[in-house]
SEDRENRO-798970 format. One record per atom (N, C-alpha, C, O): residue number from 0; atom name; x, y, z. Coordinates in pm, 1 decimal, padded with zeros to 6 digits, m for minus. Layout:
! SEDRENRO-798970
<r resi="NUM" name="CA" x="X" y="Y" z="Z"/>
...
! end
This chain:
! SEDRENRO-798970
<r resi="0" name="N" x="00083.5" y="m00117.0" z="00000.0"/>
<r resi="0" name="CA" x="00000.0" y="00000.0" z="00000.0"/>
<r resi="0" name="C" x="00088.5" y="00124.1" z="00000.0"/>
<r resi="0" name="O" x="00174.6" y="00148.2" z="00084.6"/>
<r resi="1" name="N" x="00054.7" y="00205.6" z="m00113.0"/>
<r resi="1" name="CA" x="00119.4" y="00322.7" z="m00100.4"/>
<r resi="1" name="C" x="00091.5" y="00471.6" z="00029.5"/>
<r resi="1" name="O" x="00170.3" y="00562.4" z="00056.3"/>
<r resi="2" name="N" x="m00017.1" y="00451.7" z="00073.4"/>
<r resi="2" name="CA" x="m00044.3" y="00569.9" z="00116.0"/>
<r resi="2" name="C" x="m00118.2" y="00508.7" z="00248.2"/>
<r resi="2" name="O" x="m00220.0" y="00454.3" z="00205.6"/>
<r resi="3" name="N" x="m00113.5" y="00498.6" z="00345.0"/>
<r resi="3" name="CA" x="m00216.1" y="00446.0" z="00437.6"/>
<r resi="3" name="C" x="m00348.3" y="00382.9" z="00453.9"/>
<r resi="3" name="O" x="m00356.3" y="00287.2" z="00531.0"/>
<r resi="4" name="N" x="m00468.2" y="00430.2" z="00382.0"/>
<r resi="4" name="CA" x="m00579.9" y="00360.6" z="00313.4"/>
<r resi="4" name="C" x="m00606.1" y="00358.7" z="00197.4"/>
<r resi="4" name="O" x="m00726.8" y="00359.9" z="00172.9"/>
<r resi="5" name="N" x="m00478.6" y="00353.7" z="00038.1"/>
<r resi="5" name="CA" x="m00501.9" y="00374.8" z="m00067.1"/>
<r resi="5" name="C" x="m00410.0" y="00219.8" z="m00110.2"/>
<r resi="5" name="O" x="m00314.7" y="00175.6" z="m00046.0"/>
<r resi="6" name="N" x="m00457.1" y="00172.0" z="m00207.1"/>
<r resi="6" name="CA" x="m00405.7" y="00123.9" z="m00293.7"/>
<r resi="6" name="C" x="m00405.8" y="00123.4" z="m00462.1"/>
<r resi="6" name="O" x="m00501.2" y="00153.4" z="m00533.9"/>
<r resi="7" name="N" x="m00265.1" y="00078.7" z="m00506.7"/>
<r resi="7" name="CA" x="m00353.1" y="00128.3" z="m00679.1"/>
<r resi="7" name="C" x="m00328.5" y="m00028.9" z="m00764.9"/>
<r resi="7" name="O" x="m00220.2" y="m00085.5" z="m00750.0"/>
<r resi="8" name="N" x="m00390.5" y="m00064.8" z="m00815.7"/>
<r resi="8" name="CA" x="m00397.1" y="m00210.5" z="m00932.3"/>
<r resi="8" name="C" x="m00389.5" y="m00142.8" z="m01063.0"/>
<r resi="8" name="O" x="m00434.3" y="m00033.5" z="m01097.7"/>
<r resi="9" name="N" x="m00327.7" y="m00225.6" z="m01123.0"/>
<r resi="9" name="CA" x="m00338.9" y="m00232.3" z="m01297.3"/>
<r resi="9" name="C" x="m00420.5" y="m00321.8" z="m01346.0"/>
<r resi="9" name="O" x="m00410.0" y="m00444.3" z="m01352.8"/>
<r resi="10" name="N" x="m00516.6" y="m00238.0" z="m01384.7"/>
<r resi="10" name="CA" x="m00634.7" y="m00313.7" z="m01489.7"/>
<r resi="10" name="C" x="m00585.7" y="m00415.5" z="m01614.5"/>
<r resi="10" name="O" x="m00468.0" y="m00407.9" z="m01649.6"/>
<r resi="11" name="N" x="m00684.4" y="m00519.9" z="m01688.1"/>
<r resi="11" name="CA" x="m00653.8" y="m00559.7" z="m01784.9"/>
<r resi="11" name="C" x="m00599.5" y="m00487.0" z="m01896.4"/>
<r resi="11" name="O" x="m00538.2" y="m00547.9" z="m01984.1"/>
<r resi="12" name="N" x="m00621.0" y="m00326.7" z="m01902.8"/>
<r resi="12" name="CA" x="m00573.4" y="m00287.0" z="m02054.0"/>
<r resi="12" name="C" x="m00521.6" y="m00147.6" z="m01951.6"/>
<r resi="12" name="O" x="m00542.4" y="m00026.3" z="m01948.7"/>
<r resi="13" name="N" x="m00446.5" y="m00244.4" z="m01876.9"/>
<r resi="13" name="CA" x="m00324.4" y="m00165.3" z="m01814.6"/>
<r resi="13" name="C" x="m00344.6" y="00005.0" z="m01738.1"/>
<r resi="13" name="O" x="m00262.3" y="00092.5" z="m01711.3"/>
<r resi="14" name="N" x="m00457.7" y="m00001.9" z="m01725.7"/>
<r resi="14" name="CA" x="m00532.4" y="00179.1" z="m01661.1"/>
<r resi="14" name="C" x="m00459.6" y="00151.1" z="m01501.1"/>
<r resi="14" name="O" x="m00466.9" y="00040.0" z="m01448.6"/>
<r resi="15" name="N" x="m00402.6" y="00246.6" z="m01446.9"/>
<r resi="15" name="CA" x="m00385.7" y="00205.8" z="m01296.9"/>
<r resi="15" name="C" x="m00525.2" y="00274.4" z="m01215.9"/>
<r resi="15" name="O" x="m00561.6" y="00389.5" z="m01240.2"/>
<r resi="16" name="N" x="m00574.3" y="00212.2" z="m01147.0"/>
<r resi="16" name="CA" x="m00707.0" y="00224.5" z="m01031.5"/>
<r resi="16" name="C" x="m00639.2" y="00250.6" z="m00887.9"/>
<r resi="16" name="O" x="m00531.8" y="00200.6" z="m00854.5"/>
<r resi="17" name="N" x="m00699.1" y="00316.2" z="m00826.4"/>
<r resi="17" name="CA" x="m00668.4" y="00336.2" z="m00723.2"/>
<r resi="17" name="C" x="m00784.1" y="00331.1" z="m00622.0"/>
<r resi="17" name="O" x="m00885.3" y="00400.1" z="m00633.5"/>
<r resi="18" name="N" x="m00757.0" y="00226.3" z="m00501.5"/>
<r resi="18" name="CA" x="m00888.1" y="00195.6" z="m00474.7"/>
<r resi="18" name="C" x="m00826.3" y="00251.3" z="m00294.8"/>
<r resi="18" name="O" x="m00709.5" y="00255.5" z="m00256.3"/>
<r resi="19" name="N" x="m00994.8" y="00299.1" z="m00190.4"/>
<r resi="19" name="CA" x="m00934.7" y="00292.5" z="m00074.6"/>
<r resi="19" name="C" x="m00990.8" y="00201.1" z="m00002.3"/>
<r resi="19" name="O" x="m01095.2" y="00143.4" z="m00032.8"/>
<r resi="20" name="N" x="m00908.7" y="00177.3" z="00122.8"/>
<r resi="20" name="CA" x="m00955.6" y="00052.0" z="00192.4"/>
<r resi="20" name="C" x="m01052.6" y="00136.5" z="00302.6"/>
<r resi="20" name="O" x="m01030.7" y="00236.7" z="00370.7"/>
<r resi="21" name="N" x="m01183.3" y="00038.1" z="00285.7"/>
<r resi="21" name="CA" x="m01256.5" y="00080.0" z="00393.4"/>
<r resi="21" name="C" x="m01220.6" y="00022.5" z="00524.1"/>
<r resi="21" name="O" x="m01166.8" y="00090.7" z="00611.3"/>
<r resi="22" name="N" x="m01245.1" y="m00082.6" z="00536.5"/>
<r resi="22" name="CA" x="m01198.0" y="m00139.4" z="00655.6"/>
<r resi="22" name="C" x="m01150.1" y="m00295.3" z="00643.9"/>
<r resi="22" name="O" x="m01178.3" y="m00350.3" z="00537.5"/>
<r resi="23" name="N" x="m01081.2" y="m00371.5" z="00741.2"/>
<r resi="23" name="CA" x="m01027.4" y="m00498.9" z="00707.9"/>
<r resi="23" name="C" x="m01088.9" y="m00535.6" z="00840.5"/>
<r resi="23" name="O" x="m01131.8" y="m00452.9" z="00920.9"/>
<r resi="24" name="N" x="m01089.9" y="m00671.2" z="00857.3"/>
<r resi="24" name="CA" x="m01120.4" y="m00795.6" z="00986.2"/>
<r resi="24" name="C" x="m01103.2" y="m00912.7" z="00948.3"/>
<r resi="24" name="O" x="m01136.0" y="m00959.5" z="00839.3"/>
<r resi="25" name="N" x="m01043.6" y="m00973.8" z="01048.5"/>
<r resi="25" name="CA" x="m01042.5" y="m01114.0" z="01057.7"/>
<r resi="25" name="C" x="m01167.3" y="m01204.2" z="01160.2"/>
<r resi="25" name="O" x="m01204.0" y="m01196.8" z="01277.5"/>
<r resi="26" name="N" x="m01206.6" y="m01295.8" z="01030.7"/>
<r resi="26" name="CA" x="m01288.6" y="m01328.0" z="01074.7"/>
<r resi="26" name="C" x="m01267.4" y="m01450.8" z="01131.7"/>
<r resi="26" name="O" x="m01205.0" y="m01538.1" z="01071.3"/>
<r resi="27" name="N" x="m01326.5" y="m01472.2" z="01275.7"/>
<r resi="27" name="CA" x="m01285.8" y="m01628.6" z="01343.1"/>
<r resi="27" name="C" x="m01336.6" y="m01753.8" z="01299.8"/>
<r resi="27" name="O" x="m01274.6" y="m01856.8" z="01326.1"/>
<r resi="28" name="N" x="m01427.2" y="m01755.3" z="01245.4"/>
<r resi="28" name="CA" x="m01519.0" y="m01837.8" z="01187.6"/>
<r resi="28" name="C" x="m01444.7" y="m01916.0" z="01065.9"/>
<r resi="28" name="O" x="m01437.7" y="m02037.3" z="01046.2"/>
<r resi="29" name="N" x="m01392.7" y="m01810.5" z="00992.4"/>
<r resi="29" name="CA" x="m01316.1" y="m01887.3" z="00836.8"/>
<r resi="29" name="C" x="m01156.6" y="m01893.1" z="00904.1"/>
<r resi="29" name="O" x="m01083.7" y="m01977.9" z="00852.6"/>
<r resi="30" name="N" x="m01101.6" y="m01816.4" z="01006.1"/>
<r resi="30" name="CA" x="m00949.2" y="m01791.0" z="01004.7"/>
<r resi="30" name="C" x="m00869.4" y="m01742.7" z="00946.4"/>
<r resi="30" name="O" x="m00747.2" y="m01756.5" z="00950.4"/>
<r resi="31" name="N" x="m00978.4" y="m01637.8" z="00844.2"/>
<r resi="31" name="CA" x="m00907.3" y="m01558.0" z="00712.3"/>
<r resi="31" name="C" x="m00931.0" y="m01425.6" z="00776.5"/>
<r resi="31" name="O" x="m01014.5" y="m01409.5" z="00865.5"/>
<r resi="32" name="N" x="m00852.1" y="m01327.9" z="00726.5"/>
<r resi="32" name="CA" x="m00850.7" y="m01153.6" z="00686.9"/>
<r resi="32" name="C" x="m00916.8" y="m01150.7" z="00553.2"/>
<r resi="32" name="O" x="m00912.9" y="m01222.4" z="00453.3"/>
<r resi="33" name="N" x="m00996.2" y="m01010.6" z="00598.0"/>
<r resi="33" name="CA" x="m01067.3" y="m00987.3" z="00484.6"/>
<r resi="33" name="C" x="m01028.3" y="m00803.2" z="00479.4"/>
<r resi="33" name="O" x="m01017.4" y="m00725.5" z="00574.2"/>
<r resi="34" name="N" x="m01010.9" y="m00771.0" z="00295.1"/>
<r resi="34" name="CA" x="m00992.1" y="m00632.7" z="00326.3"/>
<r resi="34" name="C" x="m01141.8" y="m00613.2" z="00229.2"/>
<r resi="34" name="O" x="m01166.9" y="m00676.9" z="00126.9"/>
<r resi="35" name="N" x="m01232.1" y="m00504.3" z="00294.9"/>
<r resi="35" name="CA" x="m01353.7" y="m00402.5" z="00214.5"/>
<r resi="35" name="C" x="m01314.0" y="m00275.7" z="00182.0"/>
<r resi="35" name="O" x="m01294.3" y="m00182.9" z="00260.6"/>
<r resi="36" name="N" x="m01298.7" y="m00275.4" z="00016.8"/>
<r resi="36" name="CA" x="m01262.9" y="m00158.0" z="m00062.1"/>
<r resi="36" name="C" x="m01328.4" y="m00096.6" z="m00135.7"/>
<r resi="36" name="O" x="m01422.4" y="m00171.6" z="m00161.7"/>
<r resi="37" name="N" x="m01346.4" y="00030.7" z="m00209.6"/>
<r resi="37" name="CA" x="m01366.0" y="00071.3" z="m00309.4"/>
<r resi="37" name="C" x="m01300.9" y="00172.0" z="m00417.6"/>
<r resi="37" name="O" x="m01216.9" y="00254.5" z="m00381.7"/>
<r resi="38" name="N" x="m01339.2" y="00162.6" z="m00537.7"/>
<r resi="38" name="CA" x="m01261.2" y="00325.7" z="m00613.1"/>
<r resi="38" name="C" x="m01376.1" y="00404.1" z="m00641.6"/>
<r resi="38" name="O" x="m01365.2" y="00479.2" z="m00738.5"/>
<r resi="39" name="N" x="m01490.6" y="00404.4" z="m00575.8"/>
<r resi="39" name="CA" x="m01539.1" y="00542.8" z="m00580.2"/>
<r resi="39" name="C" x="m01603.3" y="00574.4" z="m00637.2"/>
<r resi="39" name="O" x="m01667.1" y="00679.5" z="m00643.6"/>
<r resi="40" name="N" x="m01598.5" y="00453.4" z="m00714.0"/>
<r resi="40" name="CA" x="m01708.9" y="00461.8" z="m00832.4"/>
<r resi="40" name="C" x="m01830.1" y="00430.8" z="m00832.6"/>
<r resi="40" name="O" x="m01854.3" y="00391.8" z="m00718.4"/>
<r resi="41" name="N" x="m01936.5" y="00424.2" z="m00904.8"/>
<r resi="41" name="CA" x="m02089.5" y="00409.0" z="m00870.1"/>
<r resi="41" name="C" x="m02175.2" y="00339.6" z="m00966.5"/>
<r resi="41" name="O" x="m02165.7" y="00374.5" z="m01084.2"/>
<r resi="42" name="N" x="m02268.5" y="00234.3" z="m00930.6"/>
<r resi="42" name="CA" x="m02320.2" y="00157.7" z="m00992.7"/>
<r resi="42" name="C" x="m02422.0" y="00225.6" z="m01095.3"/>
<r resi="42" name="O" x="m02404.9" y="00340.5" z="m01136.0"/>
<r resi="43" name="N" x="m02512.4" y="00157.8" z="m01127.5"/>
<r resi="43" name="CA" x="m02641.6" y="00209.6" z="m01199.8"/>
<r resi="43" name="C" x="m02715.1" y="00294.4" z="m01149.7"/>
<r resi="43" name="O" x="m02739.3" y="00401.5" z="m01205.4"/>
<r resi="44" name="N" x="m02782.2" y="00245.4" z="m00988.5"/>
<r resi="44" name="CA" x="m02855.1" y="00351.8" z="m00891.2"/>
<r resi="44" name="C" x="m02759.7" y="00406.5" z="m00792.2"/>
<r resi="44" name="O" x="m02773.7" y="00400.7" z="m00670.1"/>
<r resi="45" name="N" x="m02653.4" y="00464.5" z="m00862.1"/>
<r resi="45" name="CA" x="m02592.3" y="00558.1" z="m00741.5"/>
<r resi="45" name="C" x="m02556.4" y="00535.2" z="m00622.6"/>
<r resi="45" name="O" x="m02556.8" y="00617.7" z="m00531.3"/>
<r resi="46" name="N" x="m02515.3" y="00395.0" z="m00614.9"/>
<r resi="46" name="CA" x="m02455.7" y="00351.5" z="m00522.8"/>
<r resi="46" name="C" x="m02314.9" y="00312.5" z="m00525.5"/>
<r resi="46" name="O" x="m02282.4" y="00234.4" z="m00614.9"/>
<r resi="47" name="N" x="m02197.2" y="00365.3" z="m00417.8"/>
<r resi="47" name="CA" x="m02020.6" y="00340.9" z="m00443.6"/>
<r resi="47" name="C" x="m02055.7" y="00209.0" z="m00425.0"/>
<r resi="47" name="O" x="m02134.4" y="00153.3" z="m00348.5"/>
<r resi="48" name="N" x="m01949.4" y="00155.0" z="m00546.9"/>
<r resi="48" name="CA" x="m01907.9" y="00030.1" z="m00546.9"/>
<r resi="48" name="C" x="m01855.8" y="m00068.9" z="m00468.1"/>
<r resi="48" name="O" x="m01735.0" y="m00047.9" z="m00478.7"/>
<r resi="49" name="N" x="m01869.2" y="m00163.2" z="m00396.1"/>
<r resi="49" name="CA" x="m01771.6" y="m00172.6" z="m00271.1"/>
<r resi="49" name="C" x="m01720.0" y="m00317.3" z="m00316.4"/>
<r resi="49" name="O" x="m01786.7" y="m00405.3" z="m00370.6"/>
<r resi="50" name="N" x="m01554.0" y="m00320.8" z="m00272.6"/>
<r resi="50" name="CA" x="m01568.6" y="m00497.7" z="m00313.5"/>
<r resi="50" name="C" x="m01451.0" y="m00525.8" z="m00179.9"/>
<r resi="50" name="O" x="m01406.5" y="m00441.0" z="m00102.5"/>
<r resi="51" name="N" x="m01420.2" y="m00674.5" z="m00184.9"/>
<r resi="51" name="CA" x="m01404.3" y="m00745.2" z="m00073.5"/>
<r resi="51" name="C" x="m01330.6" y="m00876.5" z="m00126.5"/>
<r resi="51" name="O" x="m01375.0" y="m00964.9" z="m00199.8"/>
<r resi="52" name="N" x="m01150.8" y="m00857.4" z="m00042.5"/>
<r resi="52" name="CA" x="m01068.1" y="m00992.5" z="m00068.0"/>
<r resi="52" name="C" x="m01007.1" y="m01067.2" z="00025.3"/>
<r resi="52" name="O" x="m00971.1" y="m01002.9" z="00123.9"/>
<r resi="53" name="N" x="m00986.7" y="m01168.2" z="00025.9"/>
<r resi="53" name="CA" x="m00919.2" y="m01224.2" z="00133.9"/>
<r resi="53" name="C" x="m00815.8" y="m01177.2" z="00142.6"/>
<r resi="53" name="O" x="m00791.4" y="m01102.0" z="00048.3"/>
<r resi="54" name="N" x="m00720.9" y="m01187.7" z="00231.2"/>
<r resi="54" name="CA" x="m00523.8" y="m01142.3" z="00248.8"/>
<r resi="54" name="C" x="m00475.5" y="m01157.9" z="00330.7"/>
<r resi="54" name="O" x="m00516.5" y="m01203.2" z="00437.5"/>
<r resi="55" name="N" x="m00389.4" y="m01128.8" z="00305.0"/>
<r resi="55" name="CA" x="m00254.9" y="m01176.7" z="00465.5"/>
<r resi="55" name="C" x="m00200.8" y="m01057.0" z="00465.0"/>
<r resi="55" name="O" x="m00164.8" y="m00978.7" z="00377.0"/>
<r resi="56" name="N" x="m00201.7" y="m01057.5" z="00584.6"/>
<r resi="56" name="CA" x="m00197.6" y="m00887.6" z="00653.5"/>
<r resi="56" name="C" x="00002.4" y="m00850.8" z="00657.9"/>
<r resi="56" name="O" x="00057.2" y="m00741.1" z="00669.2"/>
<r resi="57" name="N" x="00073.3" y="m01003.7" z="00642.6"/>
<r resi="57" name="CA" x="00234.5" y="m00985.9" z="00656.9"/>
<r resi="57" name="C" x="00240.0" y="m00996.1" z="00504.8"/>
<r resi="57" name="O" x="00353.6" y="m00965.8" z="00468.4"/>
<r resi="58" name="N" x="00177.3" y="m01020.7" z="00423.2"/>
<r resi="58" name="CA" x="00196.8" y="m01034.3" z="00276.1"/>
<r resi="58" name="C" x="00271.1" y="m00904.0" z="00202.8"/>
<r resi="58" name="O" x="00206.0" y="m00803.6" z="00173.8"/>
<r resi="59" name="N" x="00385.9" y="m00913.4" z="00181.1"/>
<r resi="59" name="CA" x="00438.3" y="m00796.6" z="00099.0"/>
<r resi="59" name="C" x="00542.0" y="m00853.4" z="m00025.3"/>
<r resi="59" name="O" x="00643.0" y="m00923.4" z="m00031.9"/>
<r resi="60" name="N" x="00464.1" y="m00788.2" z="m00107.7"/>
<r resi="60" name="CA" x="00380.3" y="m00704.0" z="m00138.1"/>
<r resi="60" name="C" x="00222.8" y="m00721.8" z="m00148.8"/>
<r resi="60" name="O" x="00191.6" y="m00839.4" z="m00167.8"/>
<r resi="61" name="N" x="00127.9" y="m00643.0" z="m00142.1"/>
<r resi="61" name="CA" x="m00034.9" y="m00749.7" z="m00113.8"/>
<r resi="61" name="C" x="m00055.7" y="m00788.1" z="m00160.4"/>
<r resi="61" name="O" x="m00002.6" y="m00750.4" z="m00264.9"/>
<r resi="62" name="N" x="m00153.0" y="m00915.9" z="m00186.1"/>
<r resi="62" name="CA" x="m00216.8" y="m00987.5" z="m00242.7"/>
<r resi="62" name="C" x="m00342.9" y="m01006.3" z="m00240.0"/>
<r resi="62" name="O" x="m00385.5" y="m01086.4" z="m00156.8"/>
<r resi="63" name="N" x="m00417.5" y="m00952.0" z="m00311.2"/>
<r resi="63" name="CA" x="m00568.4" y="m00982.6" z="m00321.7"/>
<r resi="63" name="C" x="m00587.5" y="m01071.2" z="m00339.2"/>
<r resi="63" name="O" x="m00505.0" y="m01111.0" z="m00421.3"/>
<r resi="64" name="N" x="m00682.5" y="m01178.0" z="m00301.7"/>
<r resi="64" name="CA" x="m00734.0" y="m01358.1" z="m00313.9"/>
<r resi="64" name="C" x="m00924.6" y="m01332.0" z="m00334.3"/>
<r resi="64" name="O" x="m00995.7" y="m01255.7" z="m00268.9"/>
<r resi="65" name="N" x="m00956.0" y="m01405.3" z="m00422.8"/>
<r resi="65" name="CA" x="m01082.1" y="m01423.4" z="m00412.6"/>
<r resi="65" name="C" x="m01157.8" y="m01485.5" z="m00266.2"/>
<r resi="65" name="O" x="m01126.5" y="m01584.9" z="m00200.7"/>
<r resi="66" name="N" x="m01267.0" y="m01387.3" z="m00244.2"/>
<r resi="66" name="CA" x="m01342.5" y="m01486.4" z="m00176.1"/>
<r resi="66" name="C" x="m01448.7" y="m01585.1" z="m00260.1"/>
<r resi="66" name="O" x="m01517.5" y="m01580.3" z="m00362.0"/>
<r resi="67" name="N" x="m01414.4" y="m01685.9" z="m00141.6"/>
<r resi="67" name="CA" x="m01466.8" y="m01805.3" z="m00249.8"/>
<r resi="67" name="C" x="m01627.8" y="m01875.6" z="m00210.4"/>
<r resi="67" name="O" x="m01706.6" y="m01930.9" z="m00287.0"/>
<r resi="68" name="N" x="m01639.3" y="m01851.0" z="m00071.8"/>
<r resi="68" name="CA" x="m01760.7" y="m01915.0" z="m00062.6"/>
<r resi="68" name="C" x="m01853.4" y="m01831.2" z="m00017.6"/>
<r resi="68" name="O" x="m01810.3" y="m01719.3" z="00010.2"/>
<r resi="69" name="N" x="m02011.1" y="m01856.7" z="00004.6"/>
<r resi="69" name="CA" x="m02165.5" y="m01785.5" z="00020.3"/>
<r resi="69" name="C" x="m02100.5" y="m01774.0" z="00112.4"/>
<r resi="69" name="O" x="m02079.2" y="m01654.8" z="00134.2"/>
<r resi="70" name="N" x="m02043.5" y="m01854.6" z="00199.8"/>
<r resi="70" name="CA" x="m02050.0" y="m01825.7" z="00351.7"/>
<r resi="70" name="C" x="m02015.6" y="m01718.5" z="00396.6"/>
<r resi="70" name="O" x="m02082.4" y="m01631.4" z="00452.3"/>
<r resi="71" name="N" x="m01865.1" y="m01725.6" z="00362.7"/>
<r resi="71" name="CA" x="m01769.2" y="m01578.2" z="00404.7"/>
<r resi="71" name="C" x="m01780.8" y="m01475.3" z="00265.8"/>
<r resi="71" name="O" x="m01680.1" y="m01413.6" z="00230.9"/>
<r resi="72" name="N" x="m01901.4" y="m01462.0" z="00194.3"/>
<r resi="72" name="CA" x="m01958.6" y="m01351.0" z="00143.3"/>
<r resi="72" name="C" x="m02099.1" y="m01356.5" z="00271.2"/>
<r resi="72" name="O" x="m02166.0" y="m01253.2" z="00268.7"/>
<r resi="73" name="N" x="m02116.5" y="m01395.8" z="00310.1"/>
<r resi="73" name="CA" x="m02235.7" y="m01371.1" z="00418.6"/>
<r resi="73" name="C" x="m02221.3" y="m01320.3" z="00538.8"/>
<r resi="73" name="O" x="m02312.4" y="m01285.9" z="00614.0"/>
<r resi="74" name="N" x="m02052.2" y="m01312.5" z="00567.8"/>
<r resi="74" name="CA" x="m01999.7" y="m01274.6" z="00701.1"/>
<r resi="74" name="C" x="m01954.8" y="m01118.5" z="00639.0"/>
<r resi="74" name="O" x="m01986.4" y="m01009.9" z="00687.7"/>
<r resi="75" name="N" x="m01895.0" y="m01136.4" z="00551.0"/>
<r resi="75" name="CA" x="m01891.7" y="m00960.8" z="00456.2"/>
<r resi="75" name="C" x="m01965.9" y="m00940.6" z="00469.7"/>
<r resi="75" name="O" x="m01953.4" y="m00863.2" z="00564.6"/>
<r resi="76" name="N" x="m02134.8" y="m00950.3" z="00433.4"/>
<r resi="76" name="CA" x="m02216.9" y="m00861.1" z="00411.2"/>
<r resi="76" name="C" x="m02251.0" y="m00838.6" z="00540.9"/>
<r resi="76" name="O" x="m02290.7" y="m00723.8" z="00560.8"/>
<r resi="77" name="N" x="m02248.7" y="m00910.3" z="00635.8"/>
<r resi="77" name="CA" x="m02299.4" y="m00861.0" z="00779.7"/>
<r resi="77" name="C" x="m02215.0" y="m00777.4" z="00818.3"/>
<r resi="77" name="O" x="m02247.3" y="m00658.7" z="00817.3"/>
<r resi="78" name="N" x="m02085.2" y="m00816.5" z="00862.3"/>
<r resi="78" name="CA" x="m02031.8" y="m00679.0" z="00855.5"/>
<r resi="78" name="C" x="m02048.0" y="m00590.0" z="00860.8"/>
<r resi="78" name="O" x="m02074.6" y="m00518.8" z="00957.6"/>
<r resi="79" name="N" x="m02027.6" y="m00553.0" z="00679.1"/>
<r resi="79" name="CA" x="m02067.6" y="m00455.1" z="00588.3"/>
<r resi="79" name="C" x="m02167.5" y="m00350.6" z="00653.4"/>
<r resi="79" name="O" x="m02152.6" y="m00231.1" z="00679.0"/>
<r resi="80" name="N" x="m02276.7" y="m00438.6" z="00671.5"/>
<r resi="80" name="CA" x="m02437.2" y="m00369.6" z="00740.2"/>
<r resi="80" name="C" x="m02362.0" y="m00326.9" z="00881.3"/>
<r resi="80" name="O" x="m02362.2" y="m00214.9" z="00932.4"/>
<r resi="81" name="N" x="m02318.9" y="m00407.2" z="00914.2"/>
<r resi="81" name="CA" x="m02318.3" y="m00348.7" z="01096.8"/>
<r resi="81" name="C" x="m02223.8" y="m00197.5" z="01116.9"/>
<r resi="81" name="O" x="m02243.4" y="m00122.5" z="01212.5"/>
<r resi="82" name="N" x="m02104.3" y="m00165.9" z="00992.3"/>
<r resi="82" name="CA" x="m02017.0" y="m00109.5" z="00955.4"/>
<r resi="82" name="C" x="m02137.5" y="m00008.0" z="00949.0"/>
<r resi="82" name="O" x="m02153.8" y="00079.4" z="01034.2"/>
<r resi="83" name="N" x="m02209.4" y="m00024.3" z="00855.3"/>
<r resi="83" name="CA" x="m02342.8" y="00112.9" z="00766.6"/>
<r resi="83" name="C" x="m02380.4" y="00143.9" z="00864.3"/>
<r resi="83" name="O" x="m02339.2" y="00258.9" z="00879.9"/>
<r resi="84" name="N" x="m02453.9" y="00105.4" z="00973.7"/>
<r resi="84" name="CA" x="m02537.1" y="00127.5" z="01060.5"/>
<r resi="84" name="C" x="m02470.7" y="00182.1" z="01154.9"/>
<r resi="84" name="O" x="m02542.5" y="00271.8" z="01199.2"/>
<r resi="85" name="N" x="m02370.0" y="00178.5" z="01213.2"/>
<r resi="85" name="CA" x="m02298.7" y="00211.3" z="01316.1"/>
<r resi="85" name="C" x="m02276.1" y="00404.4" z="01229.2"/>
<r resi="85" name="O" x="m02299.7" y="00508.3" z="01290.9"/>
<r resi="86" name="N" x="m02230.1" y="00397.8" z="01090.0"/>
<r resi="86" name="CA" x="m02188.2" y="00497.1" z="01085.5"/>
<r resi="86" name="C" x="m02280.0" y="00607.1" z="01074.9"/>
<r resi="86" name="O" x="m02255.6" y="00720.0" z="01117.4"/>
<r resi="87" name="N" x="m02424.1" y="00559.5" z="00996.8"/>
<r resi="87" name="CA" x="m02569.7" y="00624.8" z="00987.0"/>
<r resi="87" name="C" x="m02586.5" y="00715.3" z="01208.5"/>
<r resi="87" name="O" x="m02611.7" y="00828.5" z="01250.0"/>
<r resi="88" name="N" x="m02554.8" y="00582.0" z="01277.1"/>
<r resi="88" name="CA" x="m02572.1" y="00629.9" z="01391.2"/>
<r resi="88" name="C" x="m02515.4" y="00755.9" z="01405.8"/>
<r resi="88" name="O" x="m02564.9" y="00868.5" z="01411.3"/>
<r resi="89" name="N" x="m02389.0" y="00709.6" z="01411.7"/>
<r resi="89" name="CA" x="m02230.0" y="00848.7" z="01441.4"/>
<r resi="89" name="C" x="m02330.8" y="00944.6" z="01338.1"/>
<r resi="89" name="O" x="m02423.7" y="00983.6" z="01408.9"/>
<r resi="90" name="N" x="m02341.8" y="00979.8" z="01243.3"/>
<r resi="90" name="CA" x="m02355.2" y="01101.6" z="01139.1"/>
<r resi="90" name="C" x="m02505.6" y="01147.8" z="01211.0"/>
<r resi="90" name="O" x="m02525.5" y="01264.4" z="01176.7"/>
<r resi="91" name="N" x="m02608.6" y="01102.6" z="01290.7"/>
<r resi="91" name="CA" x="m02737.4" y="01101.1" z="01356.2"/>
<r resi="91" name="C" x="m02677.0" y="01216.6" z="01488.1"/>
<r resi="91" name="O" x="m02708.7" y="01334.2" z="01506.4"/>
<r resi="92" name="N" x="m02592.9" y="01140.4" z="01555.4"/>
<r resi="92" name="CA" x="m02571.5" y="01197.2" z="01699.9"/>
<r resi="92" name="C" x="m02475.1" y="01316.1" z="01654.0"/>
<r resi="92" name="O" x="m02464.6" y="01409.4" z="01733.7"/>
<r resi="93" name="N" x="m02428.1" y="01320.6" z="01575.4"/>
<r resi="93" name="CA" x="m02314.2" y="01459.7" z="01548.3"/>
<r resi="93" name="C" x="m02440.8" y="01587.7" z="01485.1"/>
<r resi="93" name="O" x="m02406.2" y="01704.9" z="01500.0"/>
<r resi="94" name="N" x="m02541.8" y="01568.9" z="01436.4"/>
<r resi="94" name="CA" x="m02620.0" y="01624.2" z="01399.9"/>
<r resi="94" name="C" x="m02685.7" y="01743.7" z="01524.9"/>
<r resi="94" name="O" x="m02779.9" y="01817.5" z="01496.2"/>
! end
């Protein structure tokens, strides 16, 4: 990682992306690290893109790994939600 929560990949027709890391956890259940990223970009209905890889946190240089099963895409998405909700809260009470 170049910058503290940034990283950048080279696309198939070689564009460099630069994506930031939202947040990482290891989950006890699988015994894997997971990092949740995005570049910022936005789907059809206006929603940032978010995506999600396995890794090893001593891995240098990083390595993104597919996640591979429903399962630990089911522990991401909870997460994910508990991540949303917590922050909907914080942005509620600062109000």
């Amino acid at each position: 990682m170049n910058k503290e929560n940034t990283f950048k990949v080279i696309d198939k027709e070689g564009k460099e992306i630069e994506f930031e890391v939202l947040f990482t956890f290891e989950s006890n259940e699988t015994n894997k690290n997971y990092m949740v990223y995005t570049d910022n970009s936005k789907d059809e209905k206006g929603n940032i893109r978010v995506f999600a890889s396995v890794f090893n946190p001593s891995d240098e240089p990083l390595e993104l790994l597919p996640v591979e099963t429903e399962r630990e895409w089911k522990i991401i998405e909870t997460i994910l939600d508990s991540v949303q909700e917590q922050n909907k809260k914080n942005k509620e009470e600062t109000k």
